[in-house]
C-alpha positions as CSV (number, residue, x, y, z in Angstrom):
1,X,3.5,176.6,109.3
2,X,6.7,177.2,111.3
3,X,7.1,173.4,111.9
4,X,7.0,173.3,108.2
5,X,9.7,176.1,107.3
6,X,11.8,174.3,110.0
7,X,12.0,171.0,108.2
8,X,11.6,172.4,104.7
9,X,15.3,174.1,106.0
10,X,16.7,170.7,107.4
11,X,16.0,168.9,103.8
12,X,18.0,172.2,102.4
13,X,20.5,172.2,104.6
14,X,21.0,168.1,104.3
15,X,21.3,168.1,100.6
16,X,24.1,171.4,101.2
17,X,26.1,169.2,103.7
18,X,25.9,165.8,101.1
19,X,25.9,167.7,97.8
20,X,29.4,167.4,95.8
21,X,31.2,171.1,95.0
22,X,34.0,170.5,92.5
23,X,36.8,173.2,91.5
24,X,38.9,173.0,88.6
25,X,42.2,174.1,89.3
26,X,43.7,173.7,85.5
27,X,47.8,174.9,85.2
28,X,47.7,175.6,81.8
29,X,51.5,176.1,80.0
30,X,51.9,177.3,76.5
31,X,56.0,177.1,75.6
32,X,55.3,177.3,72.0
33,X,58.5,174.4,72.1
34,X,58.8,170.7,71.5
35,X,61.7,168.5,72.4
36,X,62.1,164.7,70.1
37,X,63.3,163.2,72.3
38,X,63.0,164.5,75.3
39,X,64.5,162.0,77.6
40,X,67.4,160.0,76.5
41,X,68.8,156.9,78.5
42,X,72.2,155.3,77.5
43,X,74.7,152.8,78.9
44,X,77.9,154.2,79.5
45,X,81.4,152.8,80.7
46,X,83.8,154.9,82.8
47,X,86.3,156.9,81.1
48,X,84.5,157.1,77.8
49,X,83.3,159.6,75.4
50,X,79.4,159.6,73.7
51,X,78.0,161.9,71.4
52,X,73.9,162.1,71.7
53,X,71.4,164.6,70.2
54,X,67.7,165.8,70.3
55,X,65.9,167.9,68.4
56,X,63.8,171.3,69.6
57,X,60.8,172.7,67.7
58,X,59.4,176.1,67.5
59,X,55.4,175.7,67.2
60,X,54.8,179.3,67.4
61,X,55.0,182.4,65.1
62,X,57.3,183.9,66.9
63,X,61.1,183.8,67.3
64,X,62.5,182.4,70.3
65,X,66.1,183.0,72.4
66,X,66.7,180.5,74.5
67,X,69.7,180.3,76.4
68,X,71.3,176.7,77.0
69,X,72.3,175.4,81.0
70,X,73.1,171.8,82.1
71,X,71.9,171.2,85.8
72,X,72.1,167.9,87.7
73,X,68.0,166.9,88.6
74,X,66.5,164.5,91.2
75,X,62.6,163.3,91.4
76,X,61.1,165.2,94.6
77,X,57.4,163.6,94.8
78,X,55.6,160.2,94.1
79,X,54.4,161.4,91.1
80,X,57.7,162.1,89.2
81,X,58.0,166.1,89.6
82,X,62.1,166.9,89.0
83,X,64.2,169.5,90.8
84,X,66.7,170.9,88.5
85,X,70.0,172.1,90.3
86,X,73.6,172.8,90.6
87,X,74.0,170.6,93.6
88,X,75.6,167.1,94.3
89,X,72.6,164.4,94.4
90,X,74.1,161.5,94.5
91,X,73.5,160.4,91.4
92,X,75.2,163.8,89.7
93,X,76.5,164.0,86.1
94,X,76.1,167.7,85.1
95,X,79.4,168.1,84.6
96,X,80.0,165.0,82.4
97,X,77.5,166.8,79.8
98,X,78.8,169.7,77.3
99,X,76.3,170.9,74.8
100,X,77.1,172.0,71.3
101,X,75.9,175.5,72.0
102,X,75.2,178.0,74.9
103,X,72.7,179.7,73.2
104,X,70.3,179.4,70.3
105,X,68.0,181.2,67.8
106,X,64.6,179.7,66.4
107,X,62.8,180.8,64.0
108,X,58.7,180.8,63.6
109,X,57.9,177.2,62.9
110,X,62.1,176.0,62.6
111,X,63.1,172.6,64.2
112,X,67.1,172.3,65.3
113,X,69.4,169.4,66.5
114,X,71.2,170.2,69.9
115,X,74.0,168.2,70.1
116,X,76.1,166.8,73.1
117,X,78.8,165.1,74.3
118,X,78.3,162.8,77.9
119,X,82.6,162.4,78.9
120,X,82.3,159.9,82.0
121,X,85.1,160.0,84.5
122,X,87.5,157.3,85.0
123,X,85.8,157.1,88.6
124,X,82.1,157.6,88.0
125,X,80.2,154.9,90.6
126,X,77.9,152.5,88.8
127,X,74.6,152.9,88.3
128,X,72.3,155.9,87.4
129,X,73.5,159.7,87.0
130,X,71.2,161.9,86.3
131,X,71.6,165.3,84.5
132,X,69.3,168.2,82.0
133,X,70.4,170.7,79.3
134,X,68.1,173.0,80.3
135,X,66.6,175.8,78.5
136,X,65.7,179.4,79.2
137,X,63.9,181.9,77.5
138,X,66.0,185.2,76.7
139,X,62.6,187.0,75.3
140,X,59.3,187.3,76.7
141,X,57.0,185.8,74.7
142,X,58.8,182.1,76.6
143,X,56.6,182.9,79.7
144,X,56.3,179.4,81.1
145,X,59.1,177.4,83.4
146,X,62.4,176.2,82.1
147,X,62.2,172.9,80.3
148,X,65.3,170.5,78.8
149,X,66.7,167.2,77.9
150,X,66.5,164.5,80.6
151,X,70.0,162.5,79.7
152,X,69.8,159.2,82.1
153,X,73.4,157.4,82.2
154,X,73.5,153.7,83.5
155,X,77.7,153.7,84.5
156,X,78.0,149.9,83.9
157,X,79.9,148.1,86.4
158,X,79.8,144.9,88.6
159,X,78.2,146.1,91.2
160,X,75.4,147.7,89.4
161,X,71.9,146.9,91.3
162,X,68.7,146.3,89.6
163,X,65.9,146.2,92.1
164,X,62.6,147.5,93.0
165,X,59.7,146.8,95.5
166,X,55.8,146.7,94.7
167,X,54.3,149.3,97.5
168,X,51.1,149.5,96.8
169,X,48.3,149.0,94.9
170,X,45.1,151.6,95.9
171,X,41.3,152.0,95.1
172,X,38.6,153.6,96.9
173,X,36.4,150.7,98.3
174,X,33.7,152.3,97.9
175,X,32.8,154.5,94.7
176,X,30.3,157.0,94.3
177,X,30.1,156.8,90.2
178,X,32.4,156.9,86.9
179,X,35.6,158.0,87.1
180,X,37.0,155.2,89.4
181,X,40.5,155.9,90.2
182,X,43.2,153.8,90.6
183,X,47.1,153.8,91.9
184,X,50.2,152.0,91.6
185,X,53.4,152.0,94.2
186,X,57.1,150.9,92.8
187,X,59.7,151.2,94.9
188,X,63.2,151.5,93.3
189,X,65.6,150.5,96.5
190,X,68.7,149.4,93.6
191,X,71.0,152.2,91.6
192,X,69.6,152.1,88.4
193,X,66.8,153.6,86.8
194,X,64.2,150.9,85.5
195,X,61.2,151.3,83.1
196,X,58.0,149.4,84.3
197,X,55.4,148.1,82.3
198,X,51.9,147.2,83.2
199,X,48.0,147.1,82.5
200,X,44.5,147.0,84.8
201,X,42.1,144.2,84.0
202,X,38.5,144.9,85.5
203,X,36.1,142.2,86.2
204,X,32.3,141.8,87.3
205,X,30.9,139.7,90.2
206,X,30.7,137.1,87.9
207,X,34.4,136.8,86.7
208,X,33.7,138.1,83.4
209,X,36.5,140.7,82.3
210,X,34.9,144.0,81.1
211,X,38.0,146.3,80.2
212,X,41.6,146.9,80.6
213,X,43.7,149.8,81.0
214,X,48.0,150.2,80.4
215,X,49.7,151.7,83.0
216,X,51.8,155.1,81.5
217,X,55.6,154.3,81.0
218,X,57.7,156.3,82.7
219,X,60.9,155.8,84.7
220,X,61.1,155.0,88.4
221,X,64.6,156.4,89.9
222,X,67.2,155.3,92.2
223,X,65.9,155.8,96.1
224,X,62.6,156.5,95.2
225,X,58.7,156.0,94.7
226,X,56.7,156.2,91.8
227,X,53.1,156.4,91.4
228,X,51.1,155.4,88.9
229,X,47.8,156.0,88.1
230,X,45.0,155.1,85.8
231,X,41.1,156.1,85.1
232,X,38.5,153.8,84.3
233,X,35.3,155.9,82.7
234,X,31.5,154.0,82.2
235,X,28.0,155.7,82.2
236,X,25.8,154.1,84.6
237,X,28.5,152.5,86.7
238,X,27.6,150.8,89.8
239,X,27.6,147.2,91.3
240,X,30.6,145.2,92.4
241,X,34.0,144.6,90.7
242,X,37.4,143.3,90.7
243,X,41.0,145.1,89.3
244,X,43.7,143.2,88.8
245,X,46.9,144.9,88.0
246,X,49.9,143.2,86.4
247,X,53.4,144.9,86.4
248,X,56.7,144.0,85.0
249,X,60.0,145.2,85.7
250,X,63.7,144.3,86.0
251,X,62.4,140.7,84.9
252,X,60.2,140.5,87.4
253,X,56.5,140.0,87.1
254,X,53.9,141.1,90.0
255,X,50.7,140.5,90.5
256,X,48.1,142.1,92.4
257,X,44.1,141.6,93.5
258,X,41.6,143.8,94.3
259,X,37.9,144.2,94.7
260,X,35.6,147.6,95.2
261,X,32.1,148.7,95.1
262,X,30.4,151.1,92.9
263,X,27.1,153.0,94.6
264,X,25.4,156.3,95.1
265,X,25.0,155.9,98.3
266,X,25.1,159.9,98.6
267,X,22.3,159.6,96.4
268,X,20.5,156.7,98.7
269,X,20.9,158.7,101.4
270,X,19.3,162.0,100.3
271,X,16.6,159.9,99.1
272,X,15.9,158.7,102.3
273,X,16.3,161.4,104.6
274,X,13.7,163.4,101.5
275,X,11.2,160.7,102.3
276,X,11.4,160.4,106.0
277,X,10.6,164.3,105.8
278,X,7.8,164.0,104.1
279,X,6.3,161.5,106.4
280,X,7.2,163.6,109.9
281,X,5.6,166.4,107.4
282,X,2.4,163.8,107.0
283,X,1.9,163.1,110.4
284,X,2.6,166.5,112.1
285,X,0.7,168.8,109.5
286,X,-2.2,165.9,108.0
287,X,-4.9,167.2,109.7
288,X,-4.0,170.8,108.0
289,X,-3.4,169.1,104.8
290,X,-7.0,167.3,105.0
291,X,-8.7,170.4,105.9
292,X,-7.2,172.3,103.0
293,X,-8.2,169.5,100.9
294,X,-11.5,169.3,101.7
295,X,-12.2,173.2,101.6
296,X,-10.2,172.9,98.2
297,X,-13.1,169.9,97.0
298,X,-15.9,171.8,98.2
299,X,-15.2,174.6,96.1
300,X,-15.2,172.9,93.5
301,X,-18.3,171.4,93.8
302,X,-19.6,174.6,94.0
């Protein structure tokens, strides 16, 4: 009976150790606000004057305070997070930017135009500048972090540089079940922003394309790397397969080829190590297990 107990824990134990424990870590933010647009890019030429707008919506039924800031921001992570700040970045143009108002009152459910000037200085460098009117809640129903208008200036010149690198191109090789997971690298090594486009083609061992998936728009800055990242769902996934991704950017078209495997082999394995239990049980504990059933047929027959 011990020997039993002892192996009756190892199958426990096994299926702890290969058993999947997910937690949800969910960052939920509820501004009540909506910015259209909410990034605006625009050619500019040195020593000249532009007038831009956007437009900021209150979605709540409450009234908002919000006090009006213009910061210079840079992207800090592959995944396009931005640091808002008052210092040089290299590619500064908070104070080319003056907003139409400091401060501003919205009504429950009101919608109103923020407008700007961008004045670019005689000497600006060429290439991308980057700069936020930022806003901040003056009451405290605005709970959640600052938010603004993401103004990206392309200072035209000759020696503007359009030019980017394909890093990388990432999936697991070997997949456990639906979601399957993808990533894409670009590297922007020029001066100027850029705006790739893309999509995912999936293929079976046979060649024969099963679905596709576009790659999110959004821009990739000066000095730095960009991830992007797409989800391909199916019930019942498993087998072998073959992504190709196709990305385009600064006229540029890049191609890329990969293959990956879909298996529970978590599942396989448990499997295995639950019937190669049950056989050490069999051998170690059969004469028991005869004896019991015999008793238990004898009764019966009674």
């Amino acid at each position: 009976m011990v020997k039993i107990n002892k192996i009756l824990l190892f199958i426990i134990l096994a299926f702890l150790i290969l058993g999947n424990f997910a937690f949800l870590n969910s960052n939920v933010q509820a501004k009540g606000l909506t910015l259209s647009p909410a990034k605006i890019p625009m050619d500019v030429l040195p020593g000249k004057k532009y007038k831009a707008n956007s437009q900021i919506s209150n979605t709540g039924d409450f009234s908002v305070r919000m006090k009006l800031s213009v910061k210079n921001y840079k992207v800090i992570d592959k995944n396009g997070a931005l640091e808002f700040t008052d210092e040089q970045t290299g590619f500064e143009m908070k104070d080319w930017i003056i907003p139409e108002f400091l401060e501003i009152n919205l009504k429950p459910f009101e919608t109103k135009t923020i407008n700007f000037i961008v004045r670019v200085p005689e000497n600006a460098k060429s290439g991308g500048h980057y700069g936020a009117i930022i806003f901040e809640g003056k009451n405290s129903e605005i709970k959640s972090s600052d938010f603004g208008i993401l103004i990206l200036a392309n200072v035209k010149k000759e020696e503007e540089i359009k030019k980017g690198h394909f890093a990388s191109f990432d999936i697991p090789f070997i997949g456990e079940r639906s979601p399957i997971d993808f990533a894409i690298k670009i590297e922007n090594t020029g001066n100027i922003h850029f705006l790739p486009e893309g999509k995912i083609e999936i293929f079976n061992i046979f060649g024969k394309k099963i679905t596709e998936a576009e790659l999110k728009n959004d821009y990739v800055y000066p000095s730095s790397t960009r991830e992007f990242t797409s989800r391909w769902r199916k019930k019942n996934l498993s087998g072998i397969f073959k992504a190709k991704v196709n990305v385009k950017y600064n006229g540029e078209q890049i191609e890329a080829t990969k293959f990956f495997i879909v298996f529970p082999w978590r599942l396989v394995l448990f499997g295995a190590i639950a019937i190669i239990a049950l056989i050490i049980i069999w051998k170690r504990c059969r004469k028991k297990i005869s004896l019991y059933i015999l008793k238990f047929l004898e009764k019966q027959a009674k």
